[in-house]
Backbone bond lengths (Angstrom), bond angles and torsions (degrees), N, CA, C in turn:
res aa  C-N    CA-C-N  psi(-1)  N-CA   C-N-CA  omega(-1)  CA-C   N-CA-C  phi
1 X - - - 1.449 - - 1.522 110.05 -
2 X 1.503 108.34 162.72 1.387 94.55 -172.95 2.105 105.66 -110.53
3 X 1.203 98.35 173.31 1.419 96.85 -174.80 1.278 111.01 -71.08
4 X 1.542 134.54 -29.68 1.245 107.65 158.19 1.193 138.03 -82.93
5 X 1.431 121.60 13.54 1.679 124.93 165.52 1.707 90.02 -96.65
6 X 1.029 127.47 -22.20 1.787 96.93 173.01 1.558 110.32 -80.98
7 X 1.502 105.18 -38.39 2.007 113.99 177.27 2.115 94.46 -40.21
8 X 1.539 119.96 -42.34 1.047 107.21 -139.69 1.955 81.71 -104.92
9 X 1.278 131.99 -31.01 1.699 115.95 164.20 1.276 94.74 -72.46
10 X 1.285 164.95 -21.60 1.351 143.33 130.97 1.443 111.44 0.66
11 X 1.079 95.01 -90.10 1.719 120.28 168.97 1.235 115.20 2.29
12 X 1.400 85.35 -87.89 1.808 111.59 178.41 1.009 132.66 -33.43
13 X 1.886 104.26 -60.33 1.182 121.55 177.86 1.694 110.34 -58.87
14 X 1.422 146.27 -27.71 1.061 168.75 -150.30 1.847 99.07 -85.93
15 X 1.594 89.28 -68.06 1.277 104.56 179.04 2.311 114.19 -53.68
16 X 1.099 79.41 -43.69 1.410 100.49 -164.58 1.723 108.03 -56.15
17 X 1.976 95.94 -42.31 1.761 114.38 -179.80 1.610 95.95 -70.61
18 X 1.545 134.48 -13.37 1.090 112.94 -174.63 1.720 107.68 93.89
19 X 1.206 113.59 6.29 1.524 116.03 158.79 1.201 132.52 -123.10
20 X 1.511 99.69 78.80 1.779 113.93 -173.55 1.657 104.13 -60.77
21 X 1.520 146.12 -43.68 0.743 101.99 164.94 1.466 165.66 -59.17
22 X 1.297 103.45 -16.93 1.635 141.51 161.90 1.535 92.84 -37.39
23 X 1.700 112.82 -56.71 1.626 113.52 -130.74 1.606 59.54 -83.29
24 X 1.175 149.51 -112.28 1.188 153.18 -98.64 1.564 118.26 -71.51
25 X 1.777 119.65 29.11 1.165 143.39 164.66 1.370 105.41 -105.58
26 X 1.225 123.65 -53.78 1.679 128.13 165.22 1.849 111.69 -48.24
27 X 1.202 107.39 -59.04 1.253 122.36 -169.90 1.803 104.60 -58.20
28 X 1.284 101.68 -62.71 1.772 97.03 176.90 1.204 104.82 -49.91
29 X 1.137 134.94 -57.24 1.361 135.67 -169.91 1.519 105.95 -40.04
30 X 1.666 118.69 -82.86 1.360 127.80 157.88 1.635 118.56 0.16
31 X 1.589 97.81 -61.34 1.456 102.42 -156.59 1.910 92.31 -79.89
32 X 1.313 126.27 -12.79 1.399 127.46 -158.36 1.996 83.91 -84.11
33 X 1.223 125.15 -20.79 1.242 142.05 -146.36 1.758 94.59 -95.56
34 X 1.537 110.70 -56.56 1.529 129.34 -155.62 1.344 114.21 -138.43
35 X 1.275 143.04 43.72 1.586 161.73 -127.66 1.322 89.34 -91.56
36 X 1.301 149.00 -14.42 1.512 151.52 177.49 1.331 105.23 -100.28
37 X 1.501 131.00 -4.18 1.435 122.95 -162.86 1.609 93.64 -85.09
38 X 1.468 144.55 140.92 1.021 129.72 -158.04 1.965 85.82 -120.10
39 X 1.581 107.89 -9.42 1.629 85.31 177.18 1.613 98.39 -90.92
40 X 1.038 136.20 -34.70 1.324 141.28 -177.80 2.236 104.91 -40.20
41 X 1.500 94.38 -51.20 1.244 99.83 -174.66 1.922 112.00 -70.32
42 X 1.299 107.62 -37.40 1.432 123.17 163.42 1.499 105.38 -43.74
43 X 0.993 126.07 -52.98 1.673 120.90 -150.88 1.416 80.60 -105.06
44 X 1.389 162.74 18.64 1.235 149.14 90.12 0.994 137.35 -48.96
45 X 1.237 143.60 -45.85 1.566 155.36 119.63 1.743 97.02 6.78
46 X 1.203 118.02 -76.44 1.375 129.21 -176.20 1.586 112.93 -59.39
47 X 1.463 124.25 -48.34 0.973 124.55 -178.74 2.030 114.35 -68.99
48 X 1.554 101.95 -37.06 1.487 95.64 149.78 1.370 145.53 -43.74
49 X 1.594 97.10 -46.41 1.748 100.36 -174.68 1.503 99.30 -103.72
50 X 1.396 121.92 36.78 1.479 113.24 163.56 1.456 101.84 -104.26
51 X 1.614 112.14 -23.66 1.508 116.99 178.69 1.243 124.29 -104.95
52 X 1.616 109.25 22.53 1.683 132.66 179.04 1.353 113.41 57.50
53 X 1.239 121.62 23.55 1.516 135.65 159.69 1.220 130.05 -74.75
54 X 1.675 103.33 46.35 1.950 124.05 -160.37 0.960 101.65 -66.27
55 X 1.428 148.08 -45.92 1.803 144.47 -168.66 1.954 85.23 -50.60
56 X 1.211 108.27 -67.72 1.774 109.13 -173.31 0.958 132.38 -77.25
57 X 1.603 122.79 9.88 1.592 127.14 163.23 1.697 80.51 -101.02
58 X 1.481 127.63 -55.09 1.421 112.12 174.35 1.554 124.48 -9.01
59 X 1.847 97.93 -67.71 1.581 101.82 -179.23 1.658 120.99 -60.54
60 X 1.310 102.90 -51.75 1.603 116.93 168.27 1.825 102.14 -18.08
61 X 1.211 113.76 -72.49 1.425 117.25 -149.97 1.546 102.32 -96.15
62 X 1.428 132.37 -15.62 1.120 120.68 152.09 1.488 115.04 -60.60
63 X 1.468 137.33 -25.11 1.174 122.78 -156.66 1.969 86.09 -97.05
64 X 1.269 116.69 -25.38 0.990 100.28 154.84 1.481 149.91 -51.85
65 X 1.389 99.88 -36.60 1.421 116.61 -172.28 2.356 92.40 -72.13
66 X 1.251 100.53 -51.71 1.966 107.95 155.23 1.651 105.30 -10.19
67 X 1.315 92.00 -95.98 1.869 114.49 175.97 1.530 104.22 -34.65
68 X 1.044 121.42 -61.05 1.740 126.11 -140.59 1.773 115.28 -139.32
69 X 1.295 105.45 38.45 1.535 127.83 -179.67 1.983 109.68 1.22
70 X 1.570 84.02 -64.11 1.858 95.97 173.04 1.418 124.54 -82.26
71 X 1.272 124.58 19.89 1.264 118.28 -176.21 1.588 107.43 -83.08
72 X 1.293 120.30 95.30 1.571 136.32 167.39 1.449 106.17 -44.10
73 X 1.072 134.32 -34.06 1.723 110.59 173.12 1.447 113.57 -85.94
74 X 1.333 126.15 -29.04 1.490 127.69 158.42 1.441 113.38 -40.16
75 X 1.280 116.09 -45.87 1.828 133.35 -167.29 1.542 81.65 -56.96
76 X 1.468 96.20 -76.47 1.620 102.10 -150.44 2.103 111.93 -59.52
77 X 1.355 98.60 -40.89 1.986 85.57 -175.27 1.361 94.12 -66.19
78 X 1.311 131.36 -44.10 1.798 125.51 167.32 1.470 114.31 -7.83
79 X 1.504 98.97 -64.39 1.482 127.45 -178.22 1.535 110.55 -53.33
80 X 1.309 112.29 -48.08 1.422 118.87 -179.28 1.226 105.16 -60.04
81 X 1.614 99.36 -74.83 2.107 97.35 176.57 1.709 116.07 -25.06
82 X 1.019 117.08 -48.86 1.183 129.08 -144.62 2.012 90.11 -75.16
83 X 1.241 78.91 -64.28 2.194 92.85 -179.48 1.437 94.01 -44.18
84 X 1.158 121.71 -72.56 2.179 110.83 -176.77 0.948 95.08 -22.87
85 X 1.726 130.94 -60.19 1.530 114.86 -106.63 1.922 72.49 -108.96
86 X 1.354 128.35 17.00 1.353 113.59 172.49 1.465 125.54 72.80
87 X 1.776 102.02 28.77 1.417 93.37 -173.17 1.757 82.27 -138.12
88 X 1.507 117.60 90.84 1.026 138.91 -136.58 2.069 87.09 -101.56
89 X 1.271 113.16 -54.17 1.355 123.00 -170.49 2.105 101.93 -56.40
90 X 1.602 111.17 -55.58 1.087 122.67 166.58 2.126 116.22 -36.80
91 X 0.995 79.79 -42.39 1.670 109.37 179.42 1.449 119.56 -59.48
92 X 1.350 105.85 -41.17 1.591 105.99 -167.46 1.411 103.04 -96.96
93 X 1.696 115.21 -12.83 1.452 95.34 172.83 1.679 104.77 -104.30
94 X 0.953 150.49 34.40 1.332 156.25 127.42 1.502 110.84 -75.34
95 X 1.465 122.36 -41.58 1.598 101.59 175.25 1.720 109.26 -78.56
96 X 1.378 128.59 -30.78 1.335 139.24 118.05 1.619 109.56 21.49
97 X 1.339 107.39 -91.93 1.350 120.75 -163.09 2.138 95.90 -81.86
98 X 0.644 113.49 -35.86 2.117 122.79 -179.45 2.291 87.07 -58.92
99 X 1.595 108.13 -57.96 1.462 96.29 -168.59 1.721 95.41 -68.98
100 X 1.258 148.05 -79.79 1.682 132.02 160.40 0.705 118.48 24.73
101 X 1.644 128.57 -60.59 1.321 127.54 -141.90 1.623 95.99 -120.62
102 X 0.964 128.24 -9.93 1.918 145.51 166.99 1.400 101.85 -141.61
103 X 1.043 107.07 109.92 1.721 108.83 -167.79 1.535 97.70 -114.39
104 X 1.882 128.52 4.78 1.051 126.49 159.03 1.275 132.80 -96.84
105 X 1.210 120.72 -8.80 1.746 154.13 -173.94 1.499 92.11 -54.60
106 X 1.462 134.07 120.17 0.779 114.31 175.00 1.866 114.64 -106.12
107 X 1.363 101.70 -12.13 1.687 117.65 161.02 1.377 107.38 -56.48
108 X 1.449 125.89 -11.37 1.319 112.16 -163.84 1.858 98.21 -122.68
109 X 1.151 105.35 -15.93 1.463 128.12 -167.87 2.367 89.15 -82.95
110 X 1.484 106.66 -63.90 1.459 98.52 174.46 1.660 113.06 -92.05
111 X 0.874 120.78 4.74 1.884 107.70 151.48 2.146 103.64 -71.84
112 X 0.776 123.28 -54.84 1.274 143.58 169.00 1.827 108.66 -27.16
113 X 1.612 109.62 -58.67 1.013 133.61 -169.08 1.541 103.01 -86.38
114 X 1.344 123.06 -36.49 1.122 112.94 -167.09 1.925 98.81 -97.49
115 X 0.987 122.09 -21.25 1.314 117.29 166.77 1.733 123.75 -66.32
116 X 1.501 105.92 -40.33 1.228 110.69 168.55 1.146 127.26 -44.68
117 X 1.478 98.33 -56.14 2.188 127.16 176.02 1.703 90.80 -42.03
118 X 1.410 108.76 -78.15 1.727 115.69 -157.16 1.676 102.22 -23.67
């Protein structure tokens, strides 16, 4: 195996124990390794906005959306970052484009619904 697939089950496992900051020392590393890997940036993305570090799970999943235009879970945590960070209009068309692209999701179907309502 190579060192950045263990830097990045590092990661995981980190994330997984419930210590995103941990994971997001493995994960930069990883991603400093493979900057196109779009799960590497995901499981940073995530490990950001578990520690309310939305401007930088922000970037995470935009550079995803870069790589992987249709990736519906990129759309939607996009969406999340975006709702923290109070830019609510920006927001509804990324969860918008996440229900599109999984039009059965229903986490993505009432984030959608409940942002609209507000």
């Amino acid at each position: 195996m190579s060192e950045t697939y263990d830097l990045f089950r590092q990661g995981q496992e980190h994330l997984a124990r419930g210590r995103a900051a941990q994971a997001t020392v493995a994960l930069e590393k990883a991603k400093k390794r493979e900057p196109e890997k779009a799960s590497i940036r995901e499981a940073l993305g995530i490990a950001y906005f578990r520690i309310q570090r939305f401007s930088e799970a922000e970037a995470e999943f935009r550079e995803i959306l870069e790589l992987q235009p249709v990736d519906h879970y990129a759309h939607f945590a996009l969406g999340r970052c975006l709702e923290k960070q109070g830019k609510p209009d920006e927001a509804v068309g990324h969860y918008r484009m996440a229900s599109f692209f999984r039009p059965q999701s229903e986490d993505y179907r009432r984030a959608l619904e409940a942002l609209e309502a507000a």
